[in-house]
N, C-alpha and C positions, 0 to 999 in steps of 0.2 A: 533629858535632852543633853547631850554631849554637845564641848563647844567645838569649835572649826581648829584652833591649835593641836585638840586631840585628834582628829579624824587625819589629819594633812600626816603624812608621813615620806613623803617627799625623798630628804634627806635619807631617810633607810635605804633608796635604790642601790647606795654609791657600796653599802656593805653586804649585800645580797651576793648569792653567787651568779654569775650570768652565765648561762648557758651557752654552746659555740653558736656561732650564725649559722642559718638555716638555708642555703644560699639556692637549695631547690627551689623549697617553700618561698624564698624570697624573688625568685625568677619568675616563679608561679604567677604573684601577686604582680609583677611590674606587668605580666601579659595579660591581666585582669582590667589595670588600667589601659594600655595599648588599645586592648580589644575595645574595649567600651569607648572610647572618645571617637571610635566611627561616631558611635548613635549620640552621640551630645552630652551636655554637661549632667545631667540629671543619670544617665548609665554611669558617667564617670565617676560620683560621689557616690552611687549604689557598690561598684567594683570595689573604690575606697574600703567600701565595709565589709565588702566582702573580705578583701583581700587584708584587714586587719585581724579576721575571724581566723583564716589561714594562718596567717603568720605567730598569730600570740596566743590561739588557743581561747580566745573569751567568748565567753556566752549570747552577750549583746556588743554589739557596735552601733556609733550612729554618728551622725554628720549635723554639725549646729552654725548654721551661718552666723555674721556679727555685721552689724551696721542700718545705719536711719530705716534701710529698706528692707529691712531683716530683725523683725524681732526675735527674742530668745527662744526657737522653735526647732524640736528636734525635727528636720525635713526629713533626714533618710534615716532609718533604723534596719539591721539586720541580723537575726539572730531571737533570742527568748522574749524580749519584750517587742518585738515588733509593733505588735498591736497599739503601740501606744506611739508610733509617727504621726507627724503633726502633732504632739504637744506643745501648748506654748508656756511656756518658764517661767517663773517669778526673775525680778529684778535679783533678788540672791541666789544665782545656782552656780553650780561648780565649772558651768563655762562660762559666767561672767567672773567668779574667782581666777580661773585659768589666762584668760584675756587680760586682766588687770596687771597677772607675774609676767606673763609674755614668755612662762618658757613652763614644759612641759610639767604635769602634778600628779602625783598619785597620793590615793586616800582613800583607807580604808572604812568600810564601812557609812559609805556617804549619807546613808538615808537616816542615821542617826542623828545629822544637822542639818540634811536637806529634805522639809518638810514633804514638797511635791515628790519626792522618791520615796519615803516613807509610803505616801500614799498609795504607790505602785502594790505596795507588798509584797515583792520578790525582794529575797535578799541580794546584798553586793558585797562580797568577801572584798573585792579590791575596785576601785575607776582609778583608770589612766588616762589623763588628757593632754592629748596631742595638738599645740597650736596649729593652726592652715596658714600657711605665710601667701601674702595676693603679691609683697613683694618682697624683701628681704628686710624692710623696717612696718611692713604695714602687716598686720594680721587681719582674715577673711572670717574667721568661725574659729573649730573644733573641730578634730573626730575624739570620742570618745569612747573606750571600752570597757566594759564591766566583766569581772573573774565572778559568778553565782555562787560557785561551789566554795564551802568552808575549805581552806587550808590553800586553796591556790592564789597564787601572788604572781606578780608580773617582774621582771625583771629588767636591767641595761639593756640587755639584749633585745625586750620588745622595744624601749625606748628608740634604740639606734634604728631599729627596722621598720620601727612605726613612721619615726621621723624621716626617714626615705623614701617611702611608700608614699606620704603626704606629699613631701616637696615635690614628688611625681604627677602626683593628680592634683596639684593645684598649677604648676606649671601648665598640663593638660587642660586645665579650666581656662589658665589664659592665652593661650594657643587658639582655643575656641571661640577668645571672645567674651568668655561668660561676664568677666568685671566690667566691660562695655557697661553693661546692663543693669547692674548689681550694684 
């Protein structure tokens, strides 16, 4: 078992190369969310993942709410682990680590610390986790992304585009009302 100082590599984003912005792809994903907030907040977090599969290339995506009324349950998943929405989380997973920094993490090879991913059996060459701001000091959830494949890495570039995309669809979630409820 690897500990959590090894896996967190965070800090590497900032010496990585970053790709130029994607600004197709990136328009792509902002009419993902648009479109979806006709049909409600539940299309809008589904578009979310879609629209971070678009942008960064990763395998799995998925959407993890935070708070009293929302245990640590991945709601939406899209992409290779699908199968596995509605998991609900141990008290130590990488989006209660994410939640705690309040600012974006990347970490390789998670399931090497985080037992319930282990238990997945697919591997995770890279997670990127994207805070959901509900305001600009309150955080809502995660979305989260996982790279499968050995050797690919995420870089600044998903970071800034990830982080776009989010403040997009969580704006749309409270446009909708969703935090009413939540």
């Amino acid at each position: 078992m690897h500990t959590l100082d090894e896996i967190v590599i965070t800090r590497e984003l900032q010496s990585r190369f970053a790709r130029p912005a994607n600004l197709l792809n990136e328009s792509k994903a902002e009419k993902l969310i648009h479109d979806a907030a006709q049909q409600g907040p539940y299309a809008t977090l589904r578009s979310l993942c879609k629209a971070g599969r678009l942008l960064t290339g990763a395998g799995t995506v998925g959407v993890s709410l935070a708070g009293p009324q929302h245990p640590a349950i991945w709601q939406i998943v899209e992409g290779q682990l699908r199968r596995h929405e509605g998991l609900t989380l141990p008290a130590n997973s990488l989006i209660s680590y994410t939640l705690d920094r309040y600012t974006p993490q990347l970490m390789a090879h998670p399931e090497r610390y985080f037992d319930y991913l282990a238990a997945l059996n697919t591997p995770i060459a890279e997670a990127l986790i994207i805070p959901l701001h509900r305001t600009p000091l309150l955080l809502c959830g995660v979305v989260w992304l996982f790279k499968h494949e050995a050797g690919t890495r995420f870089d600044l570039e998903d970071v800034r585009a990830m982080t776009h995309i989010a403040q997009l669809a969580s704006t749309t979630l409270q446009t909708q009302g969703f935090f009413r409820n939540n």
